[in-house]
VEXDREN-2710 file (C-alpha; in Angstrom, 1 decimal):
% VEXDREN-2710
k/r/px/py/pz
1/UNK/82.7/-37.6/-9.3
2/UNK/82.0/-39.8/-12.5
3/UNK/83.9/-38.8/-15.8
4/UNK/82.2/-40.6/-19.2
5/UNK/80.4/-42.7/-16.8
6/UNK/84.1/-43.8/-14.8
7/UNK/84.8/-42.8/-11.2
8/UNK/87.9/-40.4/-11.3
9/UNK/90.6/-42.4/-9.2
10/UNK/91.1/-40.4/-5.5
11/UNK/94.5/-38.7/-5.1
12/UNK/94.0/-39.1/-1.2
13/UNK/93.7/-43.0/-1.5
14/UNK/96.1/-43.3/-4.3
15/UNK/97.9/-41.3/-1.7
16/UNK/97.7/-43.7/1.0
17/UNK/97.7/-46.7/-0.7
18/UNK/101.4/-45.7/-2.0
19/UNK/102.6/-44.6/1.4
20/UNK/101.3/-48.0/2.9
21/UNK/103.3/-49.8/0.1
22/UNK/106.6/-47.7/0.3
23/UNK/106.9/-46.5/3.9
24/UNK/105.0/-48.4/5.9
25/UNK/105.8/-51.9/3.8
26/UNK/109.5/-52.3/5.1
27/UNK/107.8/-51.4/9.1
28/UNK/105.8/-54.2/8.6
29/UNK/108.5/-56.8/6.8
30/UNK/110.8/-56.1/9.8
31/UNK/108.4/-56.6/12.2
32/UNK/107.8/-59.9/10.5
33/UNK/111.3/-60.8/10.4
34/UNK/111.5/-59.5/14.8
35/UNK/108.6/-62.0/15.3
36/UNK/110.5/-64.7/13.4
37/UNK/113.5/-63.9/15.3
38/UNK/111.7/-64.5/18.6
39/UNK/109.8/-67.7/17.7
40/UNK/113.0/-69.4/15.8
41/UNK/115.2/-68.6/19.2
42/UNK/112.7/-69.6/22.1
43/UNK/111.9/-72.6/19.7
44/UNK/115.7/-73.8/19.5
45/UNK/115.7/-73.5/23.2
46/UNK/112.8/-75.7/23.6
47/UNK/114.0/-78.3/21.0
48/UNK/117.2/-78.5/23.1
49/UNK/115.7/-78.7/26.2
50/UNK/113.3/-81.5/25.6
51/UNK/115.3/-83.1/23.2
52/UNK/113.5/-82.5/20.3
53/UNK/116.3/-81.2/18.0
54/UNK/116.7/-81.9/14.3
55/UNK/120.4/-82.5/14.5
56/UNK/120.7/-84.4/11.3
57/UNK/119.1/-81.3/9.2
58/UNK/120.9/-79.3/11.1
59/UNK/124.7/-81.0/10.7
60/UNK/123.6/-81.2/6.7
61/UNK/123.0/-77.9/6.4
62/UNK/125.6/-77.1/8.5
63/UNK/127.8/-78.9/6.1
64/UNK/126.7/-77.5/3.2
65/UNK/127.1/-73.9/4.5
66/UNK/131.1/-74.8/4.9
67/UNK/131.3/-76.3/2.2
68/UNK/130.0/-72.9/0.0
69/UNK/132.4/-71.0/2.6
70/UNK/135.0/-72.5/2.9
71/UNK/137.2/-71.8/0.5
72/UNK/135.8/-68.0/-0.2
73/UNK/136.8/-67.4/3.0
74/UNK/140.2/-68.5/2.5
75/UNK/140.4/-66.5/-0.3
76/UNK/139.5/-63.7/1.3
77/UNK/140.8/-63.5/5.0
78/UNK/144.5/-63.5/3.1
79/UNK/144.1/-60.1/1.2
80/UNK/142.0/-58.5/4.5
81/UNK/145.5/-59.8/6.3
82/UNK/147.9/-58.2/3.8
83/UNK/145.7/-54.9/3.2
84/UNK/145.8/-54.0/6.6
85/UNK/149.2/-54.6/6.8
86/UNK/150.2/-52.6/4.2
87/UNK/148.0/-49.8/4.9
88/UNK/148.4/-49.6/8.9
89/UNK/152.4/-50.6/8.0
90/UNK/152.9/-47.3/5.8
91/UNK/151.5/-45.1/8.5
92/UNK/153.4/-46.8/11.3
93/UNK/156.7/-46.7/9.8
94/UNK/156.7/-42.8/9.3
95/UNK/155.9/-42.6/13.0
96/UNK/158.8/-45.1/13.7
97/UNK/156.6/-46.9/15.6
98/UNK/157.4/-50.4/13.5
99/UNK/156.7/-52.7/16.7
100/UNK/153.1/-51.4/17.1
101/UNK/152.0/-53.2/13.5
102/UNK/151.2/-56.7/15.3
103/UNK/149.0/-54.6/17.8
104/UNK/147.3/-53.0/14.5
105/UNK/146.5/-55.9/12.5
106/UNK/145.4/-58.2/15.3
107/UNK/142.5/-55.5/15.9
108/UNK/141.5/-55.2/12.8
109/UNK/141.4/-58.9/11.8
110/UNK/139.7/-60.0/15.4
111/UNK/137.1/-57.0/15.5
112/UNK/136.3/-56.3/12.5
113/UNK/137.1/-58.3/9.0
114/UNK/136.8/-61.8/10.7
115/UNK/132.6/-61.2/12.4
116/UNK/132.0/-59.3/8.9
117/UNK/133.7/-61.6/6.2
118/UNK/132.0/-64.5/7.6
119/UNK/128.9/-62.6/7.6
120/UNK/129.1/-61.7/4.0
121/UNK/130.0/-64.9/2.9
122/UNK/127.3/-66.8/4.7
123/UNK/124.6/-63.8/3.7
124/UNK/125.7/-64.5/0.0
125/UNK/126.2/-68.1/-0.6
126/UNK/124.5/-69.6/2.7
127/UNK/121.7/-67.3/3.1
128/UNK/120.9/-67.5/-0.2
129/UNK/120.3/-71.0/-0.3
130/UNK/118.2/-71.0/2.4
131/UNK/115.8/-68.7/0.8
132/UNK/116.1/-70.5/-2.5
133/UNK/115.0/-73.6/-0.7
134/UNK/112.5/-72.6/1.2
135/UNK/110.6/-70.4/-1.3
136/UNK/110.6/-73.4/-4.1
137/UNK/109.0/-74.9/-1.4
138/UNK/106.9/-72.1/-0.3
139/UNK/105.7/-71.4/-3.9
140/UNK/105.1/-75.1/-4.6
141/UNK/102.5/-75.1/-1.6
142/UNK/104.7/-78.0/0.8
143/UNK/104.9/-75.2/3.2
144/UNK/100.9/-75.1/3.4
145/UNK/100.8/-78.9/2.9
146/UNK/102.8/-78.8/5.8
147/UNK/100.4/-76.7/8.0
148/UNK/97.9/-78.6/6.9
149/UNK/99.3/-81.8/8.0
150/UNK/99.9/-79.9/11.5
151/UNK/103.8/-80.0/11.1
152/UNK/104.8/-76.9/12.2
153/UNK/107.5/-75.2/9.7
154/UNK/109.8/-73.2/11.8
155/UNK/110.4/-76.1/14.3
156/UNK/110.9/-78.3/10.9
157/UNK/112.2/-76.1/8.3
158/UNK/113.5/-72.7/10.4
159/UNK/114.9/-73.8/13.5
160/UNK/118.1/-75.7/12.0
161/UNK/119.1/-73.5/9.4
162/UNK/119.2/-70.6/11.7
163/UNK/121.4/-72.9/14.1
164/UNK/123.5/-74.1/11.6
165/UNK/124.0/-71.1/11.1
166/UNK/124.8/-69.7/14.0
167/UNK/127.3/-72.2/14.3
168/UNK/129.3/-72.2/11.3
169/UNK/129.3/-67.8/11.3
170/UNK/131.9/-68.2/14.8
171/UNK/134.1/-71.7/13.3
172/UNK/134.4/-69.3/10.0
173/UNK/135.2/-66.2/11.4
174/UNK/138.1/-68.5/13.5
175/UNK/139.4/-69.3/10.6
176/UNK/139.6/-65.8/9.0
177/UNK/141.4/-64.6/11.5
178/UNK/144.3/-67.7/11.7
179/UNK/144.6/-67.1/8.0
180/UNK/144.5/-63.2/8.2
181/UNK/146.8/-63.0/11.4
182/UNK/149.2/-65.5/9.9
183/UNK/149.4/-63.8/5.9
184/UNK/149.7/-60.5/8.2
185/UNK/152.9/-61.4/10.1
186/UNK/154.3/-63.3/7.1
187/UNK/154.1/-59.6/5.1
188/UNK/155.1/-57.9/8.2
189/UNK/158.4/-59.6/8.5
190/UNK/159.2/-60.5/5.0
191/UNK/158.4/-56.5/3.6
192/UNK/157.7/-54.0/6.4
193/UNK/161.4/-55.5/8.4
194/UNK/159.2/-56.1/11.5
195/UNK/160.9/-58.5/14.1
196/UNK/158.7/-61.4/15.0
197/UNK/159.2/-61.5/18.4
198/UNK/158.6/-57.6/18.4
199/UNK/155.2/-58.4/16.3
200/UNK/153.9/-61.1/18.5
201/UNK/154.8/-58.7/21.8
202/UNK/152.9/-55.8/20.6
203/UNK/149.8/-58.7/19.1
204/UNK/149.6/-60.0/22.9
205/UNK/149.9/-56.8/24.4
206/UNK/147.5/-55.1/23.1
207/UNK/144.8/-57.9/22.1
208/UNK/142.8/-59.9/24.4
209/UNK/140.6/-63.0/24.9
210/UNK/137.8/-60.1/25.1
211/UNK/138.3/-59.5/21.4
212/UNK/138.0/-62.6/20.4
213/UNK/134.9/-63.5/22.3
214/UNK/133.8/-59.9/21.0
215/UNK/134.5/-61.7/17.4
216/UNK/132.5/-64.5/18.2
217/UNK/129.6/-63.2/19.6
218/UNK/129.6/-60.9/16.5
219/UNK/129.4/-63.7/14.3
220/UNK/126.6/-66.0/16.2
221/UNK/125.0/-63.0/15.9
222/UNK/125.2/-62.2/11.9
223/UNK/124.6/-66.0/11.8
224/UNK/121.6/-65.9/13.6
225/UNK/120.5/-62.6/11.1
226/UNK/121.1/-64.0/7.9
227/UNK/119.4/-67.3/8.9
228/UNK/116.0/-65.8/9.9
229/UNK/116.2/-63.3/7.0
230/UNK/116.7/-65.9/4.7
231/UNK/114.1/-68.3/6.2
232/UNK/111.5/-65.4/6.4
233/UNK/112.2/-64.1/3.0
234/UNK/111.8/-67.8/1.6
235/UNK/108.7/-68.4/3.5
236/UNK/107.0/-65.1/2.2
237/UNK/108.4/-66.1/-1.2
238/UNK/105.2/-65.5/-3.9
239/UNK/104.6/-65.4/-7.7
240/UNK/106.3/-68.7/-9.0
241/UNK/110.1/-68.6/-9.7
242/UNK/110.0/-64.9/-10.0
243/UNK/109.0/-64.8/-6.8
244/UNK/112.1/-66.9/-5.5
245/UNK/114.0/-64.7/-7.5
246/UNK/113.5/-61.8/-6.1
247/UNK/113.3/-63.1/-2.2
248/UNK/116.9/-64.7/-2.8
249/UNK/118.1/-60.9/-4.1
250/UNK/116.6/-59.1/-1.3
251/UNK/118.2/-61.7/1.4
252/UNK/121.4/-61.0/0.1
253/UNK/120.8/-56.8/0.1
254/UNK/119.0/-57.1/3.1
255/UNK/121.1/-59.4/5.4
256/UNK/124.7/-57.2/4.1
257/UNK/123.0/-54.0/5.2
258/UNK/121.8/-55.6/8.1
259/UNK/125.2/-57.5/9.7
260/UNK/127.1/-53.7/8.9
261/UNK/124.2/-52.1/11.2
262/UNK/124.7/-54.6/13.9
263/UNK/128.6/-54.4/13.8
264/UNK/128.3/-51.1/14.4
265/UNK/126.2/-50.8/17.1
266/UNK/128.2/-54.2/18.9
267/UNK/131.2/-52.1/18.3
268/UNK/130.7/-48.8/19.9
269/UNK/128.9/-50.8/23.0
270/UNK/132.1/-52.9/23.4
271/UNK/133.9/-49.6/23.3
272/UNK/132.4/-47.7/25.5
273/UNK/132.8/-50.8/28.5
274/UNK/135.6/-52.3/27.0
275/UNK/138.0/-49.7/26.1
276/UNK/141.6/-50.0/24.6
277/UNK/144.1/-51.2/26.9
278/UNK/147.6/-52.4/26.9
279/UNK/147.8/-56.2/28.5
END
């Protein structure tokens, strides 16, 4: 149908085309990001095997993501430390149940606030980088230039910074909890009246080397999330610097929702094999 000689726009494909956009845009993007996933990991594996591994790039960047993290983390495994100590401490005390408090706080540092500080940290100063990087690059056509020259981009570009990574997310979340245990015991002792040998009976009785690996394995794993995220979201970086922008933004969002997904689902499936027990 023609109106003053102009062809009335169709509901049913504006419709669609919005749908496509909105619903079916973020299907797609993930499914980007899955493939990614795949092709960085079996690629790391291959670069180890044969011996093809971009160590240098991969102990810069490595580097650099401790150096952003470092002392953020510092800063903020000592409150997650005294928080939970003060919280859990309140409670415990009006049960009379003082010498459970080393128990409490060494689950909540190792499980939880260690794998997920690291992960925010990394997803908002490390991440962010990488997308930074990669989309100036991206939007300034090397990335094509480097297609073109049959260099391969993920083997170049991808493959350490989602290593390094995966590396640093563990060595971080370590240190979280030495500095969260430690600030916890220190306000245990000095302000709740908790005994230290009692806190460090009740710590070893109830936590095990399971919940530490548990911690690790949570943070190799938001490591090797906000790395691809950030690579892919650099990589599909368009529009100039607006374009960088708004991929650097959306790693951050992005990557945050995604590590509090995964923690969840790691958590209840170590739960359900893995179930509280006194050592």
């Amino acid at each position: 149908m023609r109106i003053e000689g102009r062809e009335r726009p169709s509901a049913i494909g504006g419709w669609t085309d919005n749908f496509s956009d909105n619903a079916l845009g973020p299907v797609r993007t993930l499914g980007r990001t899955f493939r990614l996933a795949i092709v960085t990991v079996v690629a790391i594996v291959t670069d180890i095997v044969r011996g093809r591994l971009k160590v240098k790039e991969t102990v810069v960047m490595g580097w650099y993501l401790v150096s952003v993290t470092a002392i953020p983390a510092f800063l903020m495994a000592i409150p997650f430390g005294v928080i939970v100590t003060i919280q859990i401490g309140n409670i415990i005390n009006q049960l009379g149940a003082q010498s459970l408090l080393g128990a409490a706080s060494g689950f909540a540092v190792i499980q939880q606030a260690a794998p997920l500080a690291s992960g925010v940290l990394l997803g908002g100063a490390g991440a962010s980088a990488i997308a930074a990087d990669l989309g100036a690059r991206t939007v300034r056509e090397e990335i094509d230039a480097m297609r073109t020259m049959g260099i391969d981009p993920i083997q170049r570009l991808v493959v350490p910074r989602v290593l390094a990574a995966a590396i640093v997310a563990p060595l971080l979340a370590l240190f979280i909890i030495l500095v969260g245990v430690v600030a916890a015991f220190y306000l245990a002792v000095t302000i709740q009246g908790v005994g230290p040998g009692s806190y460090w009976q009740s710590f070893g009785a109830f936590a095990s080397g399971r919940d530490l690996v548990l911690g690790a394995v949570k943070a190799i794993v938001f490591g090797l999330i906000i790395g691809v995220i950030g690579c892919q979201r650099g990589l599909e970086a368009r529009g100039g610097p607006q374009g960088v922008a708004n991929g650097v933004n959306a790693t951050v969002v992005v990557s945050t929702v995604g590590i509090i997904g995964v923690n969840f689902i790691l958590t209840l499936i170590y739960t359900v094999f893995f179930p509280i027990q006194i050592g």
